[in-house]
Backbone as XML, in Angstrom:
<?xml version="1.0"?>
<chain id="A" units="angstrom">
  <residue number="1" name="UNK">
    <atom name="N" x="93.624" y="94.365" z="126.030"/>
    <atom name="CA" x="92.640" y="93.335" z="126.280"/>
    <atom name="C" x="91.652" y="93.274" z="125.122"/>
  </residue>
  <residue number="2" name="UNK">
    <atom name="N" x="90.698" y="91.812" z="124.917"/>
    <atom name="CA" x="89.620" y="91.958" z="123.909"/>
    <atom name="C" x="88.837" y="92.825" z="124.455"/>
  </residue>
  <residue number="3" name="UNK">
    <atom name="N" x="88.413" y="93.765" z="123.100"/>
    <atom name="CA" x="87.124" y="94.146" z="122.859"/>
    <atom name="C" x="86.320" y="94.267" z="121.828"/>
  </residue>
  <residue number="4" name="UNK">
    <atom name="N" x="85.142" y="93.955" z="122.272"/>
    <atom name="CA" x="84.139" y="93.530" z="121.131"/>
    <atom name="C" x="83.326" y="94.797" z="120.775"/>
  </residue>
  <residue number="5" name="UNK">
    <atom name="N" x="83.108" y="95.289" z="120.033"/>
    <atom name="CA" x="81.868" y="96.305" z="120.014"/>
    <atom name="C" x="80.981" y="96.289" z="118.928"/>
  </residue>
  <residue number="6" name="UNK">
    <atom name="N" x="79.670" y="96.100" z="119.347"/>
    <atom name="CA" x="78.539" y="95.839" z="118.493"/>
    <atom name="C" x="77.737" y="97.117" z="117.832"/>
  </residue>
  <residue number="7" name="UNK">
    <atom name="N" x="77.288" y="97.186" z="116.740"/>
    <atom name="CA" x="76.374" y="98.480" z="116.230"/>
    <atom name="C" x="75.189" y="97.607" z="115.530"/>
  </residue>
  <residue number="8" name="UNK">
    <atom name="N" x="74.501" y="98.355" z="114.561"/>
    <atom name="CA" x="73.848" y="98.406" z="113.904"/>
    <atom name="C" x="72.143" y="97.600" z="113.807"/>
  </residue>
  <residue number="9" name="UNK">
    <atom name="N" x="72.001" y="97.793" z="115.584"/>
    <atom name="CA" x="70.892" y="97.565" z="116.230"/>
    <atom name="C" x="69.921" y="99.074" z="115.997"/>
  </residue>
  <residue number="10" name="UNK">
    <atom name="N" x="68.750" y="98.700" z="115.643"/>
    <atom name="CA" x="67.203" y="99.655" z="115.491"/>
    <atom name="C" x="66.044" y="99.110" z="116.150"/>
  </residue>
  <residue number="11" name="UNK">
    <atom name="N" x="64.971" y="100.006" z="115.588"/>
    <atom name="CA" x="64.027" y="99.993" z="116.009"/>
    <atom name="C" x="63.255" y="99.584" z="114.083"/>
  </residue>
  <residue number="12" name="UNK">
    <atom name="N" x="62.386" y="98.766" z="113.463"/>
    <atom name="CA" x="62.289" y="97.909" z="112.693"/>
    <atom name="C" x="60.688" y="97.522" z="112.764"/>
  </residue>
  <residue number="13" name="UNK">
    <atom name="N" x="60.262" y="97.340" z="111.442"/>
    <atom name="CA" x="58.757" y="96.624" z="111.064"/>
    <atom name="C" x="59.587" y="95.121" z="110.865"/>
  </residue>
  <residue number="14" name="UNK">
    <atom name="N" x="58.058" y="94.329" z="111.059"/>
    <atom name="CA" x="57.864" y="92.749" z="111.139"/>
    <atom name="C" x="58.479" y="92.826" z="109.383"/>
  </residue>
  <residue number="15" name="UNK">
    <atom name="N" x="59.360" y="92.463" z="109.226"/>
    <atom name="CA" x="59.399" y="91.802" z="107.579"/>
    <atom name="C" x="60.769" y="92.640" z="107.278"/>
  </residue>
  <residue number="16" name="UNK">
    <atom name="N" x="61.374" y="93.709" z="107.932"/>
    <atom name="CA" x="62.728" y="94.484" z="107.533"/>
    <atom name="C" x="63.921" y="93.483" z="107.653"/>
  </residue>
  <residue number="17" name="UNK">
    <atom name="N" x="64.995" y="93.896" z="107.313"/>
    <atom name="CA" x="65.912" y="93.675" z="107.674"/>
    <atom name="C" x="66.940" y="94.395" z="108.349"/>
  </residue>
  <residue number="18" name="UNK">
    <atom name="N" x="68.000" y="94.111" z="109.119"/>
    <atom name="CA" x="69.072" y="94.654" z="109.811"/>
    <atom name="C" x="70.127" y="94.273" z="109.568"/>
  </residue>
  <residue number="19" name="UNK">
    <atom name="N" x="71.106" y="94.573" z="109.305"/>
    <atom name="CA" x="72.784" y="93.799" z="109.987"/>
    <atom name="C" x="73.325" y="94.430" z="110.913"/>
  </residue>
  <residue number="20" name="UNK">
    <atom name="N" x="73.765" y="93.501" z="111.712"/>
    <atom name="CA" x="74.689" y="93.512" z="113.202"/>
    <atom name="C" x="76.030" y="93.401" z="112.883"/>
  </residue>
  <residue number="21" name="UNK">
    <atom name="N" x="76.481" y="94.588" z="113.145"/>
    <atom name="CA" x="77.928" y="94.049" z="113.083"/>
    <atom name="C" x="78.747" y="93.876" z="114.667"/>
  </residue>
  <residue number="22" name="UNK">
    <atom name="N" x="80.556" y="93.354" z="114.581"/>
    <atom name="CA" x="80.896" y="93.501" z="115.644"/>
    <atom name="C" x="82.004" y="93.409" z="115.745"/>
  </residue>
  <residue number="23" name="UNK">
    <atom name="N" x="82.681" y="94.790" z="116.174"/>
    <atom name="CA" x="84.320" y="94.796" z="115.625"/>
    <atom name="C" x="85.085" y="94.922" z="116.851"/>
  </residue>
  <residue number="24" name="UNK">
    <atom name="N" x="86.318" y="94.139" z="116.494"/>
    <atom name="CA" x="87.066" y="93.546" z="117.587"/>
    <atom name="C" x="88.709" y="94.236" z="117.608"/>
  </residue>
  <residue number="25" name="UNK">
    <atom name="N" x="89.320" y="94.040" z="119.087"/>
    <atom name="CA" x="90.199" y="94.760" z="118.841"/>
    <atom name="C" x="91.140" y="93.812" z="120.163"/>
  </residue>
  <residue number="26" name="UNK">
    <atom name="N" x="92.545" y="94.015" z="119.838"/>
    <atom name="CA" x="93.306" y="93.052" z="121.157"/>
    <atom name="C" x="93.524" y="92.272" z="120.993"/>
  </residue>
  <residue number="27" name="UNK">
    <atom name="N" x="93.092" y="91.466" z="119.496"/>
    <atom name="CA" x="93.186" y="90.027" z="119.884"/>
    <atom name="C" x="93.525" y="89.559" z="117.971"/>
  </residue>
  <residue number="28" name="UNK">
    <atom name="N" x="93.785" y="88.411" z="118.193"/>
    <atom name="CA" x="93.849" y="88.118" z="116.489"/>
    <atom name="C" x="92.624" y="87.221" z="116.509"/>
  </residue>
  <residue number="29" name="UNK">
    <atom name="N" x="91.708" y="88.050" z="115.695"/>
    <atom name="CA" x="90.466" y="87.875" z="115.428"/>
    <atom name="C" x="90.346" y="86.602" z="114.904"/>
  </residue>
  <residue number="30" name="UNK">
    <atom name="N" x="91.248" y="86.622" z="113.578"/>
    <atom name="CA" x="91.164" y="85.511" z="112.290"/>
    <atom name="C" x="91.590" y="84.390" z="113.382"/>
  </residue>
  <residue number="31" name="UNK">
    <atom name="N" x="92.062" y="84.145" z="114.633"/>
    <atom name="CA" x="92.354" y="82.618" z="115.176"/>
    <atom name="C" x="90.930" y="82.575" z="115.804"/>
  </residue>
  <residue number="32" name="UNK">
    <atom name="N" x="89.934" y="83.395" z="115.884"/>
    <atom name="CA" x="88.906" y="82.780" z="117.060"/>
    <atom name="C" x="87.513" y="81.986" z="116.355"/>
  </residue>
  <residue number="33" name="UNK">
    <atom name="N" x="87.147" y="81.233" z="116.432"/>
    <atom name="CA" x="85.614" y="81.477" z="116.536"/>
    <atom name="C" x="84.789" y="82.861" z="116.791"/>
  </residue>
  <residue number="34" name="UNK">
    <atom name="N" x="83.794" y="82.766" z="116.467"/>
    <atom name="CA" x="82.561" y="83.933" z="117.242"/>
    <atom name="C" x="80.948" y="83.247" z="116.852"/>
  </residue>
  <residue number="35" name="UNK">
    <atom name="N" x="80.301" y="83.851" z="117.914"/>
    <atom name="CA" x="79.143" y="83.719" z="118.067"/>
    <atom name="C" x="78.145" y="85.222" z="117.941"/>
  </residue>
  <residue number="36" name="UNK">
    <atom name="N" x="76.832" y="85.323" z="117.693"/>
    <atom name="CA" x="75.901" y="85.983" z="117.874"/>
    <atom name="C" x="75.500" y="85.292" z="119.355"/>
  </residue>
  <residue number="37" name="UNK">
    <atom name="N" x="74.621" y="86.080" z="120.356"/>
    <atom name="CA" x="73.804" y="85.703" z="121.428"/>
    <atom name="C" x="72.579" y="86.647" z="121.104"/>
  </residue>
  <residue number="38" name="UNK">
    <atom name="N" x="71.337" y="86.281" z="122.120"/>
    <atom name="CA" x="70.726" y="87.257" z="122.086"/>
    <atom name="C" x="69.699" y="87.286" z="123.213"/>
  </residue>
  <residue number="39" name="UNK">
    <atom name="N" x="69.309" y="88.290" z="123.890"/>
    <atom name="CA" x="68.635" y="88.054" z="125.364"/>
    <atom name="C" x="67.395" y="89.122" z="125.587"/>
  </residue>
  <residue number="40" name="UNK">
    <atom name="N" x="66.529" y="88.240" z="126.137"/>
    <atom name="CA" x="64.890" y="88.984" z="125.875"/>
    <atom name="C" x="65.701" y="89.180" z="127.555"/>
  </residue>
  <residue number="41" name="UNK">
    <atom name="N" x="64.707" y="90.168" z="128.295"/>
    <atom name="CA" x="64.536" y="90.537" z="130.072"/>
    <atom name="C" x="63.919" y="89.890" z="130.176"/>
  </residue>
  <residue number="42" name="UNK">
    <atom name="N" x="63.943" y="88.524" z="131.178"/>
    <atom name="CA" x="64.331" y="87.345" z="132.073"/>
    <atom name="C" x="64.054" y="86.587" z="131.572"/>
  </residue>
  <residue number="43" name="UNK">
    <atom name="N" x="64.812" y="86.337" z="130.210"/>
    <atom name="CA" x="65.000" y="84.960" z="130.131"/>
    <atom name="C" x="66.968" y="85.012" z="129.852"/>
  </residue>
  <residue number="44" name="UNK">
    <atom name="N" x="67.178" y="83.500" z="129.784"/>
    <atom name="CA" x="68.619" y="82.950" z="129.923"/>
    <atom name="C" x="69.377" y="83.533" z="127.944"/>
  </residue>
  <residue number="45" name="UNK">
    <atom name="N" x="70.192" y="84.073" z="128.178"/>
    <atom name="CA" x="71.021" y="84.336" z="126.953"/>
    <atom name="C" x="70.943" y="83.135" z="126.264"/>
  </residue>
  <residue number="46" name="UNK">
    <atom name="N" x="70.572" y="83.460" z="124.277"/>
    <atom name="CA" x="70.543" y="81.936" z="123.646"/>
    <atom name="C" x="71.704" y="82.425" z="122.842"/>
  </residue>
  <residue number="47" name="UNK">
    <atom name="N" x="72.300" y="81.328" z="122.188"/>
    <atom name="CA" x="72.889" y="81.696" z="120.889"/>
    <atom name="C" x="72.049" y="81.362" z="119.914"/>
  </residue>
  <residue number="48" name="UNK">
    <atom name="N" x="72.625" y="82.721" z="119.049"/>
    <atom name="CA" x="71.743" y="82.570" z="117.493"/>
    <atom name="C" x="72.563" y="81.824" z="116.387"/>
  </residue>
  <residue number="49" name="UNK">
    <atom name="N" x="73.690" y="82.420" z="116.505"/>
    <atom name="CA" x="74.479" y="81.820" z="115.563"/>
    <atom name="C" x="76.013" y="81.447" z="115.494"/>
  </residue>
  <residue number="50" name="UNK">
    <atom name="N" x="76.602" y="81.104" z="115.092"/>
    <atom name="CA" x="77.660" y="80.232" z="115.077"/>
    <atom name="C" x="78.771" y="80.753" z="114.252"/>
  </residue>
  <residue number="51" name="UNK">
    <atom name="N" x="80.078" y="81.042" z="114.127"/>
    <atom name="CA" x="80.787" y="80.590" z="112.765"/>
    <atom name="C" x="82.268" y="80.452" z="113.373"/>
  </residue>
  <residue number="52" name="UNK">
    <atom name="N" x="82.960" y="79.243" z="112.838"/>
    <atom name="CA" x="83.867" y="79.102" z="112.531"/>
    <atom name="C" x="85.490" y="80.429" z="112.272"/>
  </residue>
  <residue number="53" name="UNK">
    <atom name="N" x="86.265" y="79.941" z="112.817"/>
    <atom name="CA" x="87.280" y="80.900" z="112.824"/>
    <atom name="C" x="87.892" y="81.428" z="111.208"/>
  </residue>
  <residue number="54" name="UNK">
    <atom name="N" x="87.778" y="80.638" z="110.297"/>
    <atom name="CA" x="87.907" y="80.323" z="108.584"/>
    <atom name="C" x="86.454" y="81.136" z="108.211"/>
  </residue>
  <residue number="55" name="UNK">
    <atom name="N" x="85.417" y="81.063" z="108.832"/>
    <atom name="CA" x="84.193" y="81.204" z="108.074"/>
    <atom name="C" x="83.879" y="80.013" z="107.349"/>
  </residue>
  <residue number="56" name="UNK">
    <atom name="N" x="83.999" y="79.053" z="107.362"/>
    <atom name="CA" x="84.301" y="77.840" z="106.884"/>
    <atom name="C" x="82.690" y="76.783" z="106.600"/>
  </residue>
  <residue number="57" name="UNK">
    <atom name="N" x="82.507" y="77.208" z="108.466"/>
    <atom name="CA" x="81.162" y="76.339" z="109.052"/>
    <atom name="C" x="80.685" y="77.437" z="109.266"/>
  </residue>
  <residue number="58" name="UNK">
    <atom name="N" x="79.276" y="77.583" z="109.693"/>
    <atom name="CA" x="78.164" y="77.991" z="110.738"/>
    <atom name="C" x="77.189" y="77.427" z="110.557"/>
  </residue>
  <residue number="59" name="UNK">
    <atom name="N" x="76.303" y="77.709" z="111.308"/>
    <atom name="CA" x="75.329" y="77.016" z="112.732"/>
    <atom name="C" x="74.111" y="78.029" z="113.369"/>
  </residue>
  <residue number="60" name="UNK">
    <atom name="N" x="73.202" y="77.722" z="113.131"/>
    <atom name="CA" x="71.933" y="78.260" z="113.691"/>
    <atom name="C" x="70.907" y="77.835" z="114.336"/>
  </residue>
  <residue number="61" name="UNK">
    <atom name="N" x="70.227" y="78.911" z="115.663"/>
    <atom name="CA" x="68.980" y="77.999" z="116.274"/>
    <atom name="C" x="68.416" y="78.176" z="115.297"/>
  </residue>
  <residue number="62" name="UNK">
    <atom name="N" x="67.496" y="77.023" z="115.744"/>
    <atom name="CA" x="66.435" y="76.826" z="114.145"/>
    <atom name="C" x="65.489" y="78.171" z="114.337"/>
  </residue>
  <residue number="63" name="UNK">
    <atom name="N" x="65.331" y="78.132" z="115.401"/>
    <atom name="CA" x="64.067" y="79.686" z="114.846"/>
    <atom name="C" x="64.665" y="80.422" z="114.268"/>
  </residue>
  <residue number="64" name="UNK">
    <atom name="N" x="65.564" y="80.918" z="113.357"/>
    <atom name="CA" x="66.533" y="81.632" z="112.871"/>
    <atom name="C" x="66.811" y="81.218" z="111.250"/>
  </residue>
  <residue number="65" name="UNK">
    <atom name="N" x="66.852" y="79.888" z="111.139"/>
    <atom name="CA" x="67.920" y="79.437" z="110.210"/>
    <atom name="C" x="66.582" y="79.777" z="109.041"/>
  </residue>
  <residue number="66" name="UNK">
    <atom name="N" x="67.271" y="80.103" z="108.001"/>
    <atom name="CA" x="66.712" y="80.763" z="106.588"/>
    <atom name="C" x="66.760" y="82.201" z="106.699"/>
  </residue>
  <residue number="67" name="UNK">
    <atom name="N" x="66.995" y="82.625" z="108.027"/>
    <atom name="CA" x="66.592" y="84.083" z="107.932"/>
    <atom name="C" x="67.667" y="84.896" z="108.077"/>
  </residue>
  <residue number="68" name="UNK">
    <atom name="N" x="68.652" y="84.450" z="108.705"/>
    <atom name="CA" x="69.874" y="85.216" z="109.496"/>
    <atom name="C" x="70.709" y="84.377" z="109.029"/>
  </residue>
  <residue number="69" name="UNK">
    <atom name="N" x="72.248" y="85.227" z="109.140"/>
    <atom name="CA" x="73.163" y="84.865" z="107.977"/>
    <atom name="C" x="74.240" y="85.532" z="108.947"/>
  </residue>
  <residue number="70" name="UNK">
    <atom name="N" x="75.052" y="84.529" z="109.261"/>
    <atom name="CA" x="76.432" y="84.930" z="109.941"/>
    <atom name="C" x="77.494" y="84.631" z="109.093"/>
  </residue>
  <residue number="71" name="UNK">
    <atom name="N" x="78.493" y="86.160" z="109.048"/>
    <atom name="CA" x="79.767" y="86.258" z="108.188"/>
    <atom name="C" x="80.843" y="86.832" z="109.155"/>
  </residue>
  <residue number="72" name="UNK">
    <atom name="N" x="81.907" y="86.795" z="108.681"/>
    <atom name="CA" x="83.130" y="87.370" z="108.668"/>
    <atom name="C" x="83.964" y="87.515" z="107.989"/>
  </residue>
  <residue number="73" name="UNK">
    <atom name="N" x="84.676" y="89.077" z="108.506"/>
    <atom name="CA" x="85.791" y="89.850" z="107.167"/>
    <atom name="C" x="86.694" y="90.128" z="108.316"/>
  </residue>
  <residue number="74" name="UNK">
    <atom name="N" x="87.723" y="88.561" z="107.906"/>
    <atom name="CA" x="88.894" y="88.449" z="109.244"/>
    <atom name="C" x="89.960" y="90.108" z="108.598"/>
  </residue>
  <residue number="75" name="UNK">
    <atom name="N" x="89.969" y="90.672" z="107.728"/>
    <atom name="CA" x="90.594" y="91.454" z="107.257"/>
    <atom name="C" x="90.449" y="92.903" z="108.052"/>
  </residue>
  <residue number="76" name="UNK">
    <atom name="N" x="88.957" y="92.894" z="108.643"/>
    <atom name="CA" x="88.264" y="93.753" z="109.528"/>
    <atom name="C" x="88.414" y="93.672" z="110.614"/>
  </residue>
  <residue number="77" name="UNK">
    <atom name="N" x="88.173" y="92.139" z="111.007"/>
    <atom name="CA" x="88.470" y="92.079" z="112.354"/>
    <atom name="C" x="86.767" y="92.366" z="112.765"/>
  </residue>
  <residue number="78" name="UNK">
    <atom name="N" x="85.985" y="91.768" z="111.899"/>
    <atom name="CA" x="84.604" y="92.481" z="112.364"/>
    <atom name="C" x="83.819" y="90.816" z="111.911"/>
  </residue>
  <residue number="79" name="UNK">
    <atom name="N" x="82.405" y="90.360" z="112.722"/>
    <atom name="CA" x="81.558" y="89.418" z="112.171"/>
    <atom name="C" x="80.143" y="90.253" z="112.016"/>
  </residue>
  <residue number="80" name="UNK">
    <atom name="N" x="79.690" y="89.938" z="111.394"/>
    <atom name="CA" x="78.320" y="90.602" z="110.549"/>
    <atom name="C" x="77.324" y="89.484" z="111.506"/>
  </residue>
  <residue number="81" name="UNK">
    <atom name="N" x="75.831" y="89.956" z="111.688"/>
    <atom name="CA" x="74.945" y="88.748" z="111.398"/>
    <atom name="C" x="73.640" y="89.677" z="110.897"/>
  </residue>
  <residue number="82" name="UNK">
    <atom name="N" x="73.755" y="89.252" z="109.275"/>
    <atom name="CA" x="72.001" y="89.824" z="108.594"/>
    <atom name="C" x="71.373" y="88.688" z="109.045"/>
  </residue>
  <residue number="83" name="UNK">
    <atom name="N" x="70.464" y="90.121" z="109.348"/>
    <atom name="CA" x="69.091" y="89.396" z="109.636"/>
    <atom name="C" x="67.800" y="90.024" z="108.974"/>
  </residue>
  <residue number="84" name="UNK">
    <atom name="N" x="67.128" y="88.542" z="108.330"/>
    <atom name="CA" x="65.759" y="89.064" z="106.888"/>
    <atom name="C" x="64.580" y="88.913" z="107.902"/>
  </residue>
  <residue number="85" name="UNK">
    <atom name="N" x="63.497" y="89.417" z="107.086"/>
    <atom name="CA" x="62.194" y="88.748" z="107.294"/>
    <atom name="C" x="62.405" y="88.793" z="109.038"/>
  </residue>
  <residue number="86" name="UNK">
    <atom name="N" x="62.532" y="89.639" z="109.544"/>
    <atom name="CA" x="62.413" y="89.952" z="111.286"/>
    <atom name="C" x="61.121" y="89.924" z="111.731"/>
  </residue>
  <residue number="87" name="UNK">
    <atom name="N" x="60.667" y="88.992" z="112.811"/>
    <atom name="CA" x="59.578" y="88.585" z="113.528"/>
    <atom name="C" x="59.485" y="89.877" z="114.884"/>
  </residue>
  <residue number="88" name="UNK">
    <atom name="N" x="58.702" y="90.432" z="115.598"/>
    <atom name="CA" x="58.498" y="90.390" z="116.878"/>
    <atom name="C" x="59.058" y="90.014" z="117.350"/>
  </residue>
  <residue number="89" name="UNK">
    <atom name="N" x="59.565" y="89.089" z="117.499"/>
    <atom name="CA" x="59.672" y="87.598" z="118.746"/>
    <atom name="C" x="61.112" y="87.735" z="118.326"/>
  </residue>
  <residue number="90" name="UNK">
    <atom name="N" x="61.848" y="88.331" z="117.329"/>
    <atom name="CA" x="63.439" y="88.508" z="116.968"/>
    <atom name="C" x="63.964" y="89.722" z="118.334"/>
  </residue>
  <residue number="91" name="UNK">
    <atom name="N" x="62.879" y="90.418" z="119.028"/>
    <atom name="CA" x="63.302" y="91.270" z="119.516"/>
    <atom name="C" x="63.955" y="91.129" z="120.863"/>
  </residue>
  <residue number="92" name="UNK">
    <atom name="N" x="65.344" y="92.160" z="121.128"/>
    <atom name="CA" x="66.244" y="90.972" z="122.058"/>
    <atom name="C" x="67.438" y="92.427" z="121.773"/>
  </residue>
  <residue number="93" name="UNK">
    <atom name="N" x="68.101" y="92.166" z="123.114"/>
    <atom name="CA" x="69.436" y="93.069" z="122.725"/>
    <atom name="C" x="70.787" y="91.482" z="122.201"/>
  </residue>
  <residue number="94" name="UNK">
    <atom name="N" x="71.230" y="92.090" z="121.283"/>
    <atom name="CA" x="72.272" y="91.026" z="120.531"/>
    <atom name="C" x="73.242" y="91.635" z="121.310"/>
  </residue>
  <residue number="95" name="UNK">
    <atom name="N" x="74.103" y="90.347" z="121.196"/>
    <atom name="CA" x="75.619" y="90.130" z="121.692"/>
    <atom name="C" x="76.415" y="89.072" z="120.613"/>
  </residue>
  <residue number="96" name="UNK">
    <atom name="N" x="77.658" y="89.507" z="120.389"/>
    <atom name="CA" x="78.612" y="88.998" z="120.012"/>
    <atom name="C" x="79.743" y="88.903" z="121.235"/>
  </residue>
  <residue number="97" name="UNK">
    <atom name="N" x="80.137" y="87.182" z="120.584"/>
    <atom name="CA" x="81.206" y="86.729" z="122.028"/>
    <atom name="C" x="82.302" y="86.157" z="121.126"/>
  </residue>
  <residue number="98" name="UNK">
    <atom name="N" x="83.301" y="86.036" z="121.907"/>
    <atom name="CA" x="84.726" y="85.522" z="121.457"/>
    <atom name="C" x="85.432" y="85.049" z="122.584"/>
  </residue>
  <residue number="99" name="UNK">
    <atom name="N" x="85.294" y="83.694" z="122.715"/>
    <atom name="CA" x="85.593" y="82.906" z="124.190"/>
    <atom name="C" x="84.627" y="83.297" z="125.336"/>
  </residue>
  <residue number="100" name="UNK">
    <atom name="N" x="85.384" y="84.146" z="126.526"/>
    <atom name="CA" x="85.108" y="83.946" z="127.491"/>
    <atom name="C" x="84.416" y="85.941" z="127.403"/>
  </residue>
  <residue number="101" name="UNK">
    <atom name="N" x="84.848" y="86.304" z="125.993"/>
    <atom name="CA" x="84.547" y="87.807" z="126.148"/>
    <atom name="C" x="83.686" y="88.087" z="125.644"/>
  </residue>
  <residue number="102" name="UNK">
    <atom name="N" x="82.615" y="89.309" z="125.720"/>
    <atom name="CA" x="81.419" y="89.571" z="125.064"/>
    <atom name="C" x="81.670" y="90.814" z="124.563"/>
  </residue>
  <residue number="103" name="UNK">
    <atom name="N" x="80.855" y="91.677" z="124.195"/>
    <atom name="CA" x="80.302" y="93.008" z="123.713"/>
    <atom name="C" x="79.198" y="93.740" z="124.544"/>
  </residue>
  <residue number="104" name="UNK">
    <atom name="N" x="78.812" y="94.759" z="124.343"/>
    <atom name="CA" x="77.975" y="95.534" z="125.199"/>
    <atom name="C" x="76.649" y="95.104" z="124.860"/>
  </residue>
  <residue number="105" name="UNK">
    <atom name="N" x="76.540" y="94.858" z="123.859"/>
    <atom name="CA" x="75.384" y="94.713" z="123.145"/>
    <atom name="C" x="74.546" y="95.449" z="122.727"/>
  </residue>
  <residue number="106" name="UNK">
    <atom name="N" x="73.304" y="95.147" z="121.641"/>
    <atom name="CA" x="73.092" y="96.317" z="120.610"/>
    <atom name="C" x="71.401" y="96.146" z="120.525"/>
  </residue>
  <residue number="107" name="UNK">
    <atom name="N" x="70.544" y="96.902" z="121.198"/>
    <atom name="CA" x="69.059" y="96.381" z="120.798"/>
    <atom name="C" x="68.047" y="96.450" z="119.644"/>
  </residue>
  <residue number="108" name="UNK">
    <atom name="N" x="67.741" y="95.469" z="119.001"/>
    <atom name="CA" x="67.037" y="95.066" z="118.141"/>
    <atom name="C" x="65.534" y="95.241" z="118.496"/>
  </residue>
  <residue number="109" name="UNK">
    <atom name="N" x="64.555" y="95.891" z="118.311"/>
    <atom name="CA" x="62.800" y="95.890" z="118.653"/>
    <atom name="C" x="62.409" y="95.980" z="117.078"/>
  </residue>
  <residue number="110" name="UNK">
    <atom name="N" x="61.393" y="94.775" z="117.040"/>
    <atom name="CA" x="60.739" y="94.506" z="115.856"/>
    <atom name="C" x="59.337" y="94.455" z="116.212"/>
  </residue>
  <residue number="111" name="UNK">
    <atom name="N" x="58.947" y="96.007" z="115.842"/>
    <atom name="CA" x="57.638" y="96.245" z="115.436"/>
    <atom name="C" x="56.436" y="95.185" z="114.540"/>
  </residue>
  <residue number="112" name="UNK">
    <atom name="N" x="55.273" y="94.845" z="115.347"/>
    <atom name="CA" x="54.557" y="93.952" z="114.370"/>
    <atom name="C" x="53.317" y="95.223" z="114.046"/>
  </residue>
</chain>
């Protein structure tokens, strides 16, 4: 079956950076899409970011876009999302999805 598994979630000052990665297994990666998500406690899961099964396209909420940078290395079987210049308000456990499947997810807290 898919599985997704996410790392490279910390604990972070206002202005650091991070990358998220999220490596996949079960499935042929290089045919899917993937997404970043990301979810504060009680509010509704957003997506952050977007990309294309090629890496071709992506797509960002705007509170995001200039700052965060979604890739993939279909060779890995893994999608990246750096993230610069981290706000407070970035803080959120991330998820990476692939269809209908997710990841455990990985928490991000950005110290101001």
């Amino acid at each position: 079956q898919v599985q997704l598994v996410e790392s490279g979630g910390g604990l972070v000052e206002a202005g650091d950076s991070l990358r998220l990665s999220c490596a996949s297994s079960g499935v042929t990666f290089s045919a899917y899409a993937m997404s970043w998500y990301r979810q504060i406690p009680g509010k509704e899961r957003e997506m952050v970011a977007f990309i294309t099964s090629s890496g071709g396209w992506t797509s960002y909420v705007d509170s995001v876009k200039g700052r965060f940078t979604i890739s993939r290395d279909n060779a890995k079987n893994t999608v990246y999302l750096q993230m610069n210049s981290l706000k407070p308000e970035d803080t959120a456990v991330y998820y990476c999805r692939m269809l209908s499947n997710w990841g455990q997810g990985t928490q991000v807290t950005v110290s101001s």
